[in-house]
C-alpha positions in Angstrom: -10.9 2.3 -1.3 -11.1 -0.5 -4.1 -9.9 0.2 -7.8 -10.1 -2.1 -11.4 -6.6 -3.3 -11.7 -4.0 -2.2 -14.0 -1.5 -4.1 -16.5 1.2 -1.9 -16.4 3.5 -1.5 -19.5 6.3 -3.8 -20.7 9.6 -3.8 -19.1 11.6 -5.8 -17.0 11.4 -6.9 -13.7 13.0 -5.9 -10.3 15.5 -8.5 -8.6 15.3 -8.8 -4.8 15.8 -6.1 -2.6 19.6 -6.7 -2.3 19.7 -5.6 -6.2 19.7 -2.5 -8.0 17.1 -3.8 -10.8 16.4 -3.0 -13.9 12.9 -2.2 -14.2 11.7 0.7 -16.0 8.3 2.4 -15.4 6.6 -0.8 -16.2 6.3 -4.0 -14.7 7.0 -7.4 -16.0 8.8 -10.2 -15.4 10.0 -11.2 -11.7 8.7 -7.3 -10.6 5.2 -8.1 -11.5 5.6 -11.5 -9.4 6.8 -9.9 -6.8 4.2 -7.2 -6.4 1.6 -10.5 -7.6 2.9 -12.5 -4.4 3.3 -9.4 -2.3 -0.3 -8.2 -2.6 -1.5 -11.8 -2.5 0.6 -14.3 -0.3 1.0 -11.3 2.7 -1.9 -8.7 2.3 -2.1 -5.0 1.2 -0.9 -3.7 4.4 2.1 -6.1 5.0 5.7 -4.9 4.6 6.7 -4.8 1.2 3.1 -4.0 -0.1 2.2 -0.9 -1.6 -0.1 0.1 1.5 2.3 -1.4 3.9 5.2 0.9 2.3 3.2 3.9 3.3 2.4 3.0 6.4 6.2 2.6 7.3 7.0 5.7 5.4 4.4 7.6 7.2 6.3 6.9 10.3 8.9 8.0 8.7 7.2 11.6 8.2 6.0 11.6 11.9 9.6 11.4 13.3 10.5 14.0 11.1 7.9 16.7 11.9 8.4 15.9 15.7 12.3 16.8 15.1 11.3 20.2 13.8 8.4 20.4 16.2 10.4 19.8 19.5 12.1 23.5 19.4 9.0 25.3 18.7 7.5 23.2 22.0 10.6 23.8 23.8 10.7 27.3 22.5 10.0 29.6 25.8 12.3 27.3 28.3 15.0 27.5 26.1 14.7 31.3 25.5 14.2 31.7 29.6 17.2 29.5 29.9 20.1 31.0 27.3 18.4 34.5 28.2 17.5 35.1 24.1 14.8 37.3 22.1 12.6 36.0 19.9 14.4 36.8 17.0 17.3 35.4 18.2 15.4 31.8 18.7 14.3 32.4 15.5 17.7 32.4 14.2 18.3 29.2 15.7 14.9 27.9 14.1 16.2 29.0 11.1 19.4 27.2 11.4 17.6 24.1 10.9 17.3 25.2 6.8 20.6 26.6 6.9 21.5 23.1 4.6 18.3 21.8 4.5 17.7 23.1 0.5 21.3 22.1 -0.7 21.0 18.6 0.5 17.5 18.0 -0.3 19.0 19.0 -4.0 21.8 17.1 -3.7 20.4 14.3 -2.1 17.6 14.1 -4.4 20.0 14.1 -6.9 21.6 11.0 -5.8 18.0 8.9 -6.3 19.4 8.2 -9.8 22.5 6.5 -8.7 21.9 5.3 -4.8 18.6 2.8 -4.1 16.3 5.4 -2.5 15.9 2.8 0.7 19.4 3.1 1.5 19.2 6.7 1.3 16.1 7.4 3.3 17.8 4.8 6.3 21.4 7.1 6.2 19.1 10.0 6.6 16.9 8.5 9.7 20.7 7.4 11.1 22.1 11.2 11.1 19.0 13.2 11.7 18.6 11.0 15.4 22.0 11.5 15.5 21.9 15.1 15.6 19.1 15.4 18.5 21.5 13.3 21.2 23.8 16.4 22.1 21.6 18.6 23.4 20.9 15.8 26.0 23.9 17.0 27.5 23.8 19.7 30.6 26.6 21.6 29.1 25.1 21.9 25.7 24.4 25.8 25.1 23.3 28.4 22.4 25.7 27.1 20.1 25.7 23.9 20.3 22.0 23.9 19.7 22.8 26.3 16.4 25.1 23.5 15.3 22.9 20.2 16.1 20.2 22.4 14.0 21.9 22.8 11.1 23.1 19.2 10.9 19.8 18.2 11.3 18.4 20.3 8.5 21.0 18.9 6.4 19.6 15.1 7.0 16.2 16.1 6.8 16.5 18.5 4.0 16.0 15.2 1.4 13.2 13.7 3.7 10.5 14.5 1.8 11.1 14.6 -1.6 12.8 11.1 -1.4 10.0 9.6 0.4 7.9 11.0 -2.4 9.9 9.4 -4.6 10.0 6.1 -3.1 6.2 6.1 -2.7 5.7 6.9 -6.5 7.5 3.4 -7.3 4.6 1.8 -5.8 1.2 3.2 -7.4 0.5 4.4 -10.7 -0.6 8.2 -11.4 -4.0 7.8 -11.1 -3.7 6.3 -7.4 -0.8 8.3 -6.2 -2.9 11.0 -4.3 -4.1 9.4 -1.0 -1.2 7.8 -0.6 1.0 10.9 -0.8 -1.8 13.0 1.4 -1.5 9.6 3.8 2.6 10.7 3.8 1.7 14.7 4.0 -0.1 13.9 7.1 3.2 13.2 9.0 3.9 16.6 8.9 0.8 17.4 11.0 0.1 14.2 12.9 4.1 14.3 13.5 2.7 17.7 15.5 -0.3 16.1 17.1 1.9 13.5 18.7 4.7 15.3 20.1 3.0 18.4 21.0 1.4 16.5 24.5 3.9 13.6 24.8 7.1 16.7 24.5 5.2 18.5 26.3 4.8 16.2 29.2 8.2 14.9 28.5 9.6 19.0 29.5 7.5 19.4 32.1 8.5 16.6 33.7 12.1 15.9 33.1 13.0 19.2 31.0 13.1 20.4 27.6 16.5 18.5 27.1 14.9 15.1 27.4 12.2 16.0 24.7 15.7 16.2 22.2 17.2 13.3 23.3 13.3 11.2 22.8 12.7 12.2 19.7 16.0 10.7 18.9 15.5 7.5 20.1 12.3 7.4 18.3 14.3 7.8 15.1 16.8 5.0 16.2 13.9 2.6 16.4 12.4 3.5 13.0 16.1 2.9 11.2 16.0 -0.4 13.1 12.4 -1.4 11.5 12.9 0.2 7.8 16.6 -2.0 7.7 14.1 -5.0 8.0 11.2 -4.2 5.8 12.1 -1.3 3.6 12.0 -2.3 0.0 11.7 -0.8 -4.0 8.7 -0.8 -5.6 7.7 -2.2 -8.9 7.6 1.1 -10.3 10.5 2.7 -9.3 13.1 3.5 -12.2 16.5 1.8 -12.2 19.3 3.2 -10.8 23.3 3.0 -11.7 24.5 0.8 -14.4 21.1 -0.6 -15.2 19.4 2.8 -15.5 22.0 3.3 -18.5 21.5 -0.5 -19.8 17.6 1.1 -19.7 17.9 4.0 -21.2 20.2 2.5 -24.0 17.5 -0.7 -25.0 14.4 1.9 -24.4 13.0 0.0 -21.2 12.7 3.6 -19.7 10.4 6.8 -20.9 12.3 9.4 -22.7 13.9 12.3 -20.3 12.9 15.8 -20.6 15.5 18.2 -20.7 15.1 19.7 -17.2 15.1 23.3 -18.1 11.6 22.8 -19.7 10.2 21.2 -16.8 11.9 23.8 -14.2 10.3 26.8 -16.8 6.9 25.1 -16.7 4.2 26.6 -15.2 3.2 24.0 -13.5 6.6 23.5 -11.5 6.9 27.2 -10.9 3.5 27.4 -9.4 4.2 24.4 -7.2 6.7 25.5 -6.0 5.4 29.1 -5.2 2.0 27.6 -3.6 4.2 25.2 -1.8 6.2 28.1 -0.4 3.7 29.8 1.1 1.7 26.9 2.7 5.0 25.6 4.1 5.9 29.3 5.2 2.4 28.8 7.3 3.6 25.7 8.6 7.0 26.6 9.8 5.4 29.8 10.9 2.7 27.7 13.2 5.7 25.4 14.2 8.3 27.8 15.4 5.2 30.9 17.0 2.0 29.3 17.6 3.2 27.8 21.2 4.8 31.0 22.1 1.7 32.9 21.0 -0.5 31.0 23.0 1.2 31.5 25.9 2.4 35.3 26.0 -0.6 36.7 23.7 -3.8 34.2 24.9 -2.1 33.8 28.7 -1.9 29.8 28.3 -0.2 27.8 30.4 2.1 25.1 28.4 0.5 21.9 29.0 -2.7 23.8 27.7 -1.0 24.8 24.3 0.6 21.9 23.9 -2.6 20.0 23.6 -4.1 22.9 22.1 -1.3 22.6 19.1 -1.5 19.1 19.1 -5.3 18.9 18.4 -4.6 21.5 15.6 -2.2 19.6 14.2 -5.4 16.7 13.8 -7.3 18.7 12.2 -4.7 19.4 9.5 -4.4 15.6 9.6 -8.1 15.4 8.5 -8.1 18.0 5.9 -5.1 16.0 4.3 -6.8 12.9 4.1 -10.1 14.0 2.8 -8.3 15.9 0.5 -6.6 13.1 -0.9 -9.7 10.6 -0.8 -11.2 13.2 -3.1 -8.8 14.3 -5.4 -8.1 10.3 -5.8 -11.5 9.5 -6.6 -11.8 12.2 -9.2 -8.5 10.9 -10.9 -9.5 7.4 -11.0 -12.7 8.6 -12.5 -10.7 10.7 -15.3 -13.6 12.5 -16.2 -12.7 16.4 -15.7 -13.8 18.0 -12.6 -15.9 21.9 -12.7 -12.7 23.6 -12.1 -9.1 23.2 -14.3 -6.7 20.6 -13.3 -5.0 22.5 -10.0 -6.9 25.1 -9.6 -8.7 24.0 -6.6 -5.2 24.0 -5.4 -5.0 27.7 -5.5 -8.4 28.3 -4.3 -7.8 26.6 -0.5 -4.7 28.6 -0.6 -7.1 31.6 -0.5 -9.7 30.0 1.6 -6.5 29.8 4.0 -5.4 33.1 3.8 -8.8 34.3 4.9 -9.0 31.8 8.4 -5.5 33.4 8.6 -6.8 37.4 8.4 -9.7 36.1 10.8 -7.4 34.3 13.4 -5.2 37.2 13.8 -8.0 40.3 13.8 -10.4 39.1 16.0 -10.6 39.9 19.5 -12.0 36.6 21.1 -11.1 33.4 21.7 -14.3 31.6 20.4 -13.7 33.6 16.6 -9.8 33.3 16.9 -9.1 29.6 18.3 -11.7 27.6 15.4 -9.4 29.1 12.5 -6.5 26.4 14.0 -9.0 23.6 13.5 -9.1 23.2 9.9 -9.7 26.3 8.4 -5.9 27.4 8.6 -4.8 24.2 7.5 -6.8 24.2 4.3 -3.2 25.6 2.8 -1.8 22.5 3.9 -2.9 20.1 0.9 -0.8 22.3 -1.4 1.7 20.2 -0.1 0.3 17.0 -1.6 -0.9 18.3 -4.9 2.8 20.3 -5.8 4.1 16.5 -5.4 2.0 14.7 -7.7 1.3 17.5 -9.9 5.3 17.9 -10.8 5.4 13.7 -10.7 3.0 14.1 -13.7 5.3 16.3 -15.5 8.4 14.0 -14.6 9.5 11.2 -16.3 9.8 8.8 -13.5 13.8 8.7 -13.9 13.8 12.8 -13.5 11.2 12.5 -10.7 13.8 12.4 -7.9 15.8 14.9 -9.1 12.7 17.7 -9.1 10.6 16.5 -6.8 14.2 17.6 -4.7 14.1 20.8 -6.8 10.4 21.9 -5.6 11.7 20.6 -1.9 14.3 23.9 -2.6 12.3 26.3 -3.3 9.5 25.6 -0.9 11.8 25.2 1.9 13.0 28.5 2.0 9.8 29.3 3.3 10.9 27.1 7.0 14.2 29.6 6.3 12.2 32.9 5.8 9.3 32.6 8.4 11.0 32.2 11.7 13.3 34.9 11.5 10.8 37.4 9.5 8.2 36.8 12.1 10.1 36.8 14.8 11.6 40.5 13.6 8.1 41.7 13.1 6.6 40.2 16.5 10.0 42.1 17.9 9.3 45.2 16.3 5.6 45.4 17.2 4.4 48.5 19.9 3.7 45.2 21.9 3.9 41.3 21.5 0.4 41.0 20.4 0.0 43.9 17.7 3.6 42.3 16.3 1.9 38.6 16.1 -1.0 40.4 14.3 1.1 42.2 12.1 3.1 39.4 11.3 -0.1 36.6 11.0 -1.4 39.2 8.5 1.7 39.2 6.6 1.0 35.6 6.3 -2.1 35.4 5.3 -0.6 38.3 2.4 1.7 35.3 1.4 -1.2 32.9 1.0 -3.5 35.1 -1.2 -0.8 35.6 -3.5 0.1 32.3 -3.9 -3.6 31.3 -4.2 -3.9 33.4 -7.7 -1.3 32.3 -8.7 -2.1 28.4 -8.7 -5.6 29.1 -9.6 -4.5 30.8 -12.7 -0.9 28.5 -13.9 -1.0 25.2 -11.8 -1.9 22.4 -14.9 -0.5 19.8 -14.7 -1.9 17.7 -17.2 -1.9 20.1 -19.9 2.0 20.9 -19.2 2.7 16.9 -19.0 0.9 16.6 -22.8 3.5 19.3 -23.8 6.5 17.9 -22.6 5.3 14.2 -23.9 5.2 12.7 -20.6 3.0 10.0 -20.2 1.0 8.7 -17.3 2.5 6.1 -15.3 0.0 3.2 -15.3 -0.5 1.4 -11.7 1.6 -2.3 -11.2 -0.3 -5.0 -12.8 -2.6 -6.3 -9.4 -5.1 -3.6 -7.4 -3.3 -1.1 -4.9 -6.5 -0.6 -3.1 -6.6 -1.2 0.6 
């Protein structure tokens, strides 16, 4: 996609990447040189590009969805193997978010005084970390408890700093296909590790699939040390965010209790909730379902999963291709600001009712190839609808904020439907019962974003203005 460039405001530019800068929300200066020489002397796509950014960042999100993915795939060996139930797997599941909304709070909260490039290559460091020990023979039920809940704590921040990170490249009006681009880690994270973990336990056990995925990891650190760099846009931090805020290089924050009260954050974050509650669900069940309920072997739902996970893929990025066109166009669309948010949420809800009621395959296994995912862009638009609320020195801090609330869906779902599948007559009426549930979840949230989710109109009362793009095109 092509766009008219943008001269962004006044303010002053970024040093190196060694520095902590002082650039505000605009660009001027060295910062506009930078992302001049950047978008000119090396291409769009080249490291320390705005395009280029993503693309590393989206690796970023693909490691991280295939650490939560591995245990889901590895689900029914490691249950056969520690003699567990389902619920008490899902315990373990649940481990993972044990820490995972305190840090992603706390670690948000750091984007303000820590460079978010240093914090997003500690994170990569400690969440590979964490896989390793289950590598070992002797590593039980515990262990794997343990290794869970420090990896929740590392990832916990993943997303919303990422977010964060991104949004110092690209202006509002071009942040949506580039934050769908970064929401599709979470399903094409799936769509690669389901066959390749798959294969990986079938050939040399479910152990191995741990100790890959951190490897993986290893290597991205290695890559984001080398090319990982600030954007033009992104708000100073330390010392010079105070020499900012004092000369008025920076907008004006917003107390956060108005932007937490909005309605526009609240209904993020619920809408969020629930399509992350499907997500976790799908995650932690749908390999487990396929085999016990449908009679799959696991290479079969593994690939099965993985081209699922495609789909979702696809439905992010159209998603984002459209929503981005109809920003850049500014003209309002036929429904409110957000409300088409809410109304895939209940488009969702009803692939959900379908996938768990109907008797056969050829009804039942199409719902996992889009029309279940259509819950999934929630993700993307609760990230830039609360960025256009935010001032961008704020943005961290609640981006990490929504990451808290929505998370407690990957807390809630594992352990609620594994007690329900449990406590069905059999294993299939409990996933039906609980898939239902579900798809409960997702109407509810549906009206409620269809009805409260504006985020323009909530940005106009908190006097936040729209961050304009850097001063040369972003398109790519």
């Amino acid at each position: 996609m092509s766009g008219p460039a943008r001269t962004a405001g006044p303010g002053k530019g970024r040093p190196g990447k060694g520095g902590t800068g002082t650039g505000g929300t605009g660009t001027g200066g060295t910062g506009k040189a930078k992302t001049g020489k950047a978008g000119q002397g090396r291409g769009r796509t080249a490291p320390g590009t705005p395009w280029g950014t993503t693309w590393l960042l989206l690796g970023f999100m693909l490691v991280n969805f295939a650490d939560k993915a591995v245990l889901g795939l590895a689900g029914p060996d490691i249950m056969r193997e520690f003699g567990i139930s389902r619920q008490e797997f899902g315990a373990s599941q649940a481990a993972f978010f044990a820490l995972f909304s305190v840090s992603a709070l706390a670690v948000s909260a750091l984007t303000k005084k820590v460079r978010t490039s240093v914090l997003l290559l500690g994170m990569a460091l400690l969440w590979s970390a964490a896989q390793l020990p289950m590598v070992w023979a002797a590593a039980g039920f515990g262990t794997l408890v343990l290794t869970r809940v420090l990896l929740g704590a590392a990832e916990g921040p993943a997303a919303p700093v990422a977010v964060h990170h991104l949004h110092g490249w690209f202006g509002q009006r071009d942040r949506n296909l580039p934050t769908a681009v970064l929401m599709v880690g979470a399903a094409a994270g799936v769509a690669v590790a389901a066959p390749v973990l798959s294969a990986v336990i079938s050939g040399w056990g479910w152990r191995w699939a741990f100790g890959t995925v951190g490897v993986i990891g290893l290597v991205w650190a290695v890559v984001w040390r080398r090319y990982g760099s600030e954007g033009p846009l992104a708000p100073p931090v330390g010392p010079a965010a105070r020499r900012a805020a004092e000369g008025a290089e920076v907008a004006a924050e917003v107390p956060l209790r108005r932007i937490l009260l909005s309605g526009t954050f609240l209904t993020a974050s619920v809408g969020s909730f629930a399509a992350y509650w499907l997500m976790s669900s799908k995650l932690t069940w749908l390999p487990d379902y396929l085999e016990t309920v449908l009679g799959w072997d696991a290479h079969r739902a593994g690939l099965m999963v993985g081209a699922g996970a495609v789909a979702n893929g696809v439905v992010l990025l159209v998603h984002g291709v459209v929503a981005q066109r109809a920003a850049r166009r500014g003209r309002p669309g036929r429904l409110p600001s957000g409300a088409g948010a809410g109304v895939l949420l209940l488009l969702s809800a009803a692939a959900v009712t379908v996938f768990a009621t109907a008797g056969a395959d050829w009804l039942r296994v199409p719902m996992m190839f889009g029309p279940m995912a259509l819950a999934l862009p929630m993700m993307t638009v609760s990230q830039t609808a609360v960025a256009r609320i935010t001032p961008p020195s704020q943005r961290g801090v609640v981006l990490g904020a929504v990451v808290c609330v929505f998370a407690l869906g990957g807390v809630l779902a594992p352990l609620v439907l594994g007690g329900i599948v449990d406590a069905g007559a059999t294993t299939a009426q409990g996933y039906e019962n609980g898939w239902l549930f579900t798809a409960g979840l997702l109407a509810v949230a549906g009206v409620l974003t269809a009805v409260f989710l504006r985020p323009e109109r909530d940005a106009d009362r908190l006097g936040v203005p729209e961050t304009p793009s850097p001063g040369v095109p972003v398109a790519h």
